[in-house]
C-alpha positions as CSV (number, residue, x, y, z in Angstrom):
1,X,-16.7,-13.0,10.1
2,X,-14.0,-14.7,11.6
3,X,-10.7,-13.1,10.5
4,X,-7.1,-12.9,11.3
5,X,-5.8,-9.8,13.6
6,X,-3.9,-7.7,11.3
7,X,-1.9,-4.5,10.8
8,X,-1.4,-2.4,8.0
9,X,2.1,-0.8,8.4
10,X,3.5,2.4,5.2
11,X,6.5,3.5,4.3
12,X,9.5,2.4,6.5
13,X,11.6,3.9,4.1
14,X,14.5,1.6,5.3
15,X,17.8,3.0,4.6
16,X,17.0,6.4,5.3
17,X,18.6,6.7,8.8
18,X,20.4,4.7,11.6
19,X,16.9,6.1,13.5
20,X,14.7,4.8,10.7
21,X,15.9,1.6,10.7
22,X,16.1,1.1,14.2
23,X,12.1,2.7,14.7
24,X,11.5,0.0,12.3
25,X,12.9,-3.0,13.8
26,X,11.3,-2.0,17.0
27,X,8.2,-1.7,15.5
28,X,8.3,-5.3,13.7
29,X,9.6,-7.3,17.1
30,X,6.9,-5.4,18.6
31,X,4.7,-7.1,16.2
32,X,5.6,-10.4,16.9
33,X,5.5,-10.3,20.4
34,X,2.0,-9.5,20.6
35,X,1.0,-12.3,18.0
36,X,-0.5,-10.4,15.3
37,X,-1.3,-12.6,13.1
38,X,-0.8,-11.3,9.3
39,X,0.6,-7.9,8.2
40,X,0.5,-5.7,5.7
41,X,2.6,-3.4,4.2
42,X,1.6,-0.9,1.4
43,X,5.2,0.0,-0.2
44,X,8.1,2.3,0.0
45,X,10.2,-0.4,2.3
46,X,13.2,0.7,1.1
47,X,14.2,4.5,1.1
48,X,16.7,4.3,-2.5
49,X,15.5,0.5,-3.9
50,X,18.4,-0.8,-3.3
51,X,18.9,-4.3,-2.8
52,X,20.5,-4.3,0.2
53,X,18.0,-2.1,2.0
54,X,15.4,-4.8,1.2
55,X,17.7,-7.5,2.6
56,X,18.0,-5.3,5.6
57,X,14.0,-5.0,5.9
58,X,13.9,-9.4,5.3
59,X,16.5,-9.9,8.1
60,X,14.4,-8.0,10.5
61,X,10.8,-9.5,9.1
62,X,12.1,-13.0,10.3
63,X,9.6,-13.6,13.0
64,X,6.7,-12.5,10.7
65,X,7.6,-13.6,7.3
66,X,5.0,-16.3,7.0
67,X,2.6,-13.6,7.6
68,X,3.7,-10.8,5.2
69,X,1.9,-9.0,2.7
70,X,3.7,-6.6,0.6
71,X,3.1,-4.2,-2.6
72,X,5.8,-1.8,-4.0
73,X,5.9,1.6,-3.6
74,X,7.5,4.1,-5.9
75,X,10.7,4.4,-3.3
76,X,10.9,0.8,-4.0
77,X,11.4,1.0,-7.8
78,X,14.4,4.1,-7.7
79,X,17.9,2.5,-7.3
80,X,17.8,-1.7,-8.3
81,X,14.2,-1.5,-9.2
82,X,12.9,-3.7,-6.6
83,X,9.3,-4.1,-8.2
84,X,9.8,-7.9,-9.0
85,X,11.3,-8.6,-5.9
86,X,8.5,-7.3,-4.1
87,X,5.7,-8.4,-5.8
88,X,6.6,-10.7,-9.1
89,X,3.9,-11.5,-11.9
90,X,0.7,-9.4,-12.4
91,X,0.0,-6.0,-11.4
92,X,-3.2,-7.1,-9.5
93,X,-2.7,-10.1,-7.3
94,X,-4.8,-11.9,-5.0
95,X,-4.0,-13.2,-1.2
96,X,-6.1,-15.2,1.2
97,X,-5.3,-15.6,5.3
98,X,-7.8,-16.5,7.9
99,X,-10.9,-15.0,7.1
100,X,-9.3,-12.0,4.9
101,X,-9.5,-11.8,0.9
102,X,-6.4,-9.2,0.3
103,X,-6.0,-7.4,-3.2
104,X,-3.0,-6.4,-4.0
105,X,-2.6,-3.8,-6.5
106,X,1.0,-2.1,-7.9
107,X,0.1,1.6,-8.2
108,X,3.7,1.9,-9.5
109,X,5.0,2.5,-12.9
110,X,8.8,2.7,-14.7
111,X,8.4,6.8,-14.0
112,X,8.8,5.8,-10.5
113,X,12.7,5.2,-11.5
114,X,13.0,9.0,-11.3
115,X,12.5,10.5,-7.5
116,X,10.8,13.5,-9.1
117,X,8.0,11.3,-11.0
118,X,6.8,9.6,-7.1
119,X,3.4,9.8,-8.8
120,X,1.0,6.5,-8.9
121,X,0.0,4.7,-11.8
122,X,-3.6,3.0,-12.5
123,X,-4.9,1.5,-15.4
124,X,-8.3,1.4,-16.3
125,X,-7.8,-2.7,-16.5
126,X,-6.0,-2.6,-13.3
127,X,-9.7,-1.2,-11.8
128,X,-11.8,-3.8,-14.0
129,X,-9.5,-6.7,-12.6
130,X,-9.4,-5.1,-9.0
131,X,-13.7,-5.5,-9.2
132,X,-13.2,-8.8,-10.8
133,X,-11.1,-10.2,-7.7
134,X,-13.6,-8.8,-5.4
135,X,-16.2,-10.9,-7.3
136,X,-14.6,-14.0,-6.3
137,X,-14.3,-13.1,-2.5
138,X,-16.1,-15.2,0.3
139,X,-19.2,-13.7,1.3
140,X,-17.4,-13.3,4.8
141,X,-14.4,-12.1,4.4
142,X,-13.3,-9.2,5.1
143,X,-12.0,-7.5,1.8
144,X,-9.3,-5.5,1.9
145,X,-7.6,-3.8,-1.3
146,X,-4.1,-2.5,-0.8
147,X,-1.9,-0.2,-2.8
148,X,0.8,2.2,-2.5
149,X,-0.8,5.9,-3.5
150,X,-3.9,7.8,-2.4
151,X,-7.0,7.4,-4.8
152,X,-8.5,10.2,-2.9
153,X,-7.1,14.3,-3.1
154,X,-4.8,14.2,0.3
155,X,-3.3,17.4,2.2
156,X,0.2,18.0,1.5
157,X,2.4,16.3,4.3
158,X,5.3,19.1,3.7
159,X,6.8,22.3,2.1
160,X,8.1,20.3,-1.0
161,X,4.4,18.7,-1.5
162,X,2.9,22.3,-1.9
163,X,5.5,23.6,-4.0
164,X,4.5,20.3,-6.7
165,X,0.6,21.1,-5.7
166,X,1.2,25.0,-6.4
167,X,2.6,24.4,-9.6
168,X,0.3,21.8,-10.7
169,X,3.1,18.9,-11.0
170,X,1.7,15.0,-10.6
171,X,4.4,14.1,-8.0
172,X,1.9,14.5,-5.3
173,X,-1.9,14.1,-6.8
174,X,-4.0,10.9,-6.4
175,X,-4.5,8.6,-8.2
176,X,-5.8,9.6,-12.3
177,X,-8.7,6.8,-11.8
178,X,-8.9,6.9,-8.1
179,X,-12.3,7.9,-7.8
180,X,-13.3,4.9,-10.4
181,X,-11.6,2.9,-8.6
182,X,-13.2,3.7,-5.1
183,X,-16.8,4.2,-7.1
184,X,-16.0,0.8,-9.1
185,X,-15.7,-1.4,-5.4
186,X,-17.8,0.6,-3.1
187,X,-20.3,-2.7,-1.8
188,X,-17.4,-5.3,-2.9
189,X,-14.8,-4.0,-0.6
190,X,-14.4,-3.2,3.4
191,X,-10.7,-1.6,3.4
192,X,-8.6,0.3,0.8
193,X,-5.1,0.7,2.6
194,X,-2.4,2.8,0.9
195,X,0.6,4.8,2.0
196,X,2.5,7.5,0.0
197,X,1.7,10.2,2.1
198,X,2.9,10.2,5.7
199,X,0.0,11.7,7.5
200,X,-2.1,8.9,8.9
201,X,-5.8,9.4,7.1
202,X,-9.1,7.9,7.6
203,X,-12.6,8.2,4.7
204,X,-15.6,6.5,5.2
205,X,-17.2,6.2,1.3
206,X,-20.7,5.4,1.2
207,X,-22.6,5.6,-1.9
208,X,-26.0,3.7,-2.2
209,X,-24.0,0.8,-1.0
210,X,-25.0,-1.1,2.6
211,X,-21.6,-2.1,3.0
212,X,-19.2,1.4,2.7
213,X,-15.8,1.2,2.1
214,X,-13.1,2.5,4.2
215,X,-9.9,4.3,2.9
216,X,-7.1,4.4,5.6
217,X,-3.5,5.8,4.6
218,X,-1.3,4.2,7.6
219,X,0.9,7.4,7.5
């Protein structure tokens, strides 16, 4: 298996702070000096969707833009609703670099609009189409499968995340058909990378399968 060196980079939440920004830019030339050679970024780019936080997060992706692979996250679709910006067309997309088969999947859904519905959204098609894609992939490829929120229960990362857990609300849960999802490519798939919640997390699922899968939250 010969693939690219990549990184798999969560919630920069530009637009946040002067520091936040500036942690991110850093980050990103840091990136290019070393030569990675594709990246990935599993949503919530911009802190308030706005358009001009996602121009601010282009301008400082110059160097890498030829090697960028992004999905939304539900930051992303508050303010101008930057879902089409980030990732036009269908809600499960495919994307090939050296030696990696990448599934992109929008865990995002028009509640996102509202900053107290952050919860994901999954369909039970966007899983059937997700194993589909992983059909197609190159026997040595390494398969990755990326997507903003958690399919798998999480810890709460802060005070307001155990308030919504303590009183049952979805802002915080997994995924509704995460487990299906994880179940439905365990075998097809190497990596499932998300973000959402900003502690960095790492699963190994292995069910019957001689190739387990992975589940890493960048944090």
């Amino acid at each position: 298996m010969d693939a690219a060196r990549f990184i798999h980079l969560s919630d920069l939440h530009l637009g946040r702070s002067a520091q936040t920004n500036a942690v991110a830019a850093e980050l990103i030339d840091t990136i290019a000096e070393v030569g990675i050679e594709h990246v990935l970024v599993s949503g919530d780019i911009t802190d308030h969707g706005r358009s001009s936080e996602l121009e601010l997060f282009w301008q400082l992706a110059e160097p890498i833009r030829d090697r960028l692979t992004l999905v939304p996250g539900n930051h992303d679709r508050l303010g101008d609703d930057l879902r089409d910006a980030i990732m036009p067309g269908k809600r499960v997309q495919v994307e090939t670099a050296r030696g990696l088969y990448l599934v992109r999947v929008d865990s995002t859904g028009p509640h996102n609009r509202n900053f107290l519905a952050g919860h994901g959204r999954l369909l039970p098609e966007d899983v059937d189409e997700v194993e589909e894609a992983l059909s197609a992939a190159p026997e040595r490829s390494l398969r990755v499968v990326a997507l903003h929120h958690h399919p798998l229960p999480l810890p709460e990362d802060h005070f307001v995340e155990r308030i919504s857990s303590h009183f049952r609300l979805p802002f915080t849960e997994e995924l509704e058909l995460g487990w299906e999802l994880v179940q439905a490519i365990n075998g097809k798939c190497d990596l499932v990378l998300h973000g959402h919640r900003h502690s960095a997390t790492a699963h190994s699922i292995e069910v019957n399968s001689e190739r387990p899968t992975w589940v890493f939250n960048a944090g």
